[in-house]
C-alpha positions in Angstrom: 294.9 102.9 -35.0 295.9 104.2 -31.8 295.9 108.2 -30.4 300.3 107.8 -30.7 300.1 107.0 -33.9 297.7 109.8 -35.6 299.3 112.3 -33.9 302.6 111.1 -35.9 300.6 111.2 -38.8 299.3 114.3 -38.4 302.6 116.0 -37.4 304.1 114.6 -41.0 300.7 115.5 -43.0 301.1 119.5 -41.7 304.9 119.2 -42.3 303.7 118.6 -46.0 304.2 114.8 -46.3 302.5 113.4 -49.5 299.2 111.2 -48.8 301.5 108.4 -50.5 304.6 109.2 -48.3 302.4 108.7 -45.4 300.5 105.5 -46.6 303.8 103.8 -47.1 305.5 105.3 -43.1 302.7 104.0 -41.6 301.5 101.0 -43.8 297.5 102.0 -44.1 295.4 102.2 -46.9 294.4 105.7 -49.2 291.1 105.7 -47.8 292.1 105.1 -44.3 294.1 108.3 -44.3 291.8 110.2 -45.9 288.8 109.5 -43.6 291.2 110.5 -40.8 292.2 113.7 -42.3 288.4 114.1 -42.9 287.1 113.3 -39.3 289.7 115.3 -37.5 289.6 118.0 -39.4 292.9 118.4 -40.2 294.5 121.4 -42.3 297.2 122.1 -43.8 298.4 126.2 -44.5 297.8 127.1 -47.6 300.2 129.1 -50.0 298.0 131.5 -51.7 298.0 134.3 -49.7 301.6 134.6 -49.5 301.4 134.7 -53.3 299.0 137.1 -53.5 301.3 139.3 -51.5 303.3 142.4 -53.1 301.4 141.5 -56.7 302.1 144.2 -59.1 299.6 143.2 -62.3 297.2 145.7 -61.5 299.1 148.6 -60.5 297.5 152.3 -61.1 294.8 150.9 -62.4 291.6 152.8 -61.7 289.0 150.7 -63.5 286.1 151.8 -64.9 286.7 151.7 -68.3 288.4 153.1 -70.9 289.7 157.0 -71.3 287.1 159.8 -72.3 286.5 159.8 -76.0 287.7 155.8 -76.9 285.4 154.7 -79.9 287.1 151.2 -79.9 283.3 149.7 -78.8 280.9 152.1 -80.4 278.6 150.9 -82.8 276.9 151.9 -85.6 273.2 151.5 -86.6 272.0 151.2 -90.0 268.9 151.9 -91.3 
């Protein structure tokens, strides 16, 4: 596989190609591509920050437990 050629590969694997949309463009094998993504250290973005972002589930939330006086988890002991 020549330099030309992985760099083509690796421009359409960080534009978000599959790994079968590439194995079928450039004719080589699963295990091919993924050795090269492995040896070159290639990485795509990830999408989990930008999901995180402006999330609204735990809003005022202080923590800590609950309010002053809740007996919902008290227990009593018999004797």
């Amino acid at each position: 596989m020549t330099d030309e050629q992985l760099e083509k590969i690796k421009k359409d694997y960080m534009a978000g190609s599959t790994y079968k949309e590439l194995q079928n463009k450039y004719n080589i094998t699963p295990n091919e591509l993924k050795w090269n993504i492995q040896k070159n250290k290639w990485k795509r973005k990830s999408n989990r920050r930008k999901a995180q972002k402006g999330n609204k589930n735990a809003k005022n939330n202080k923590g800590g437990g609950a309010k002053q006086g809740n007996k919902n988890a008290v227990t009593t002991r018999r004797v």
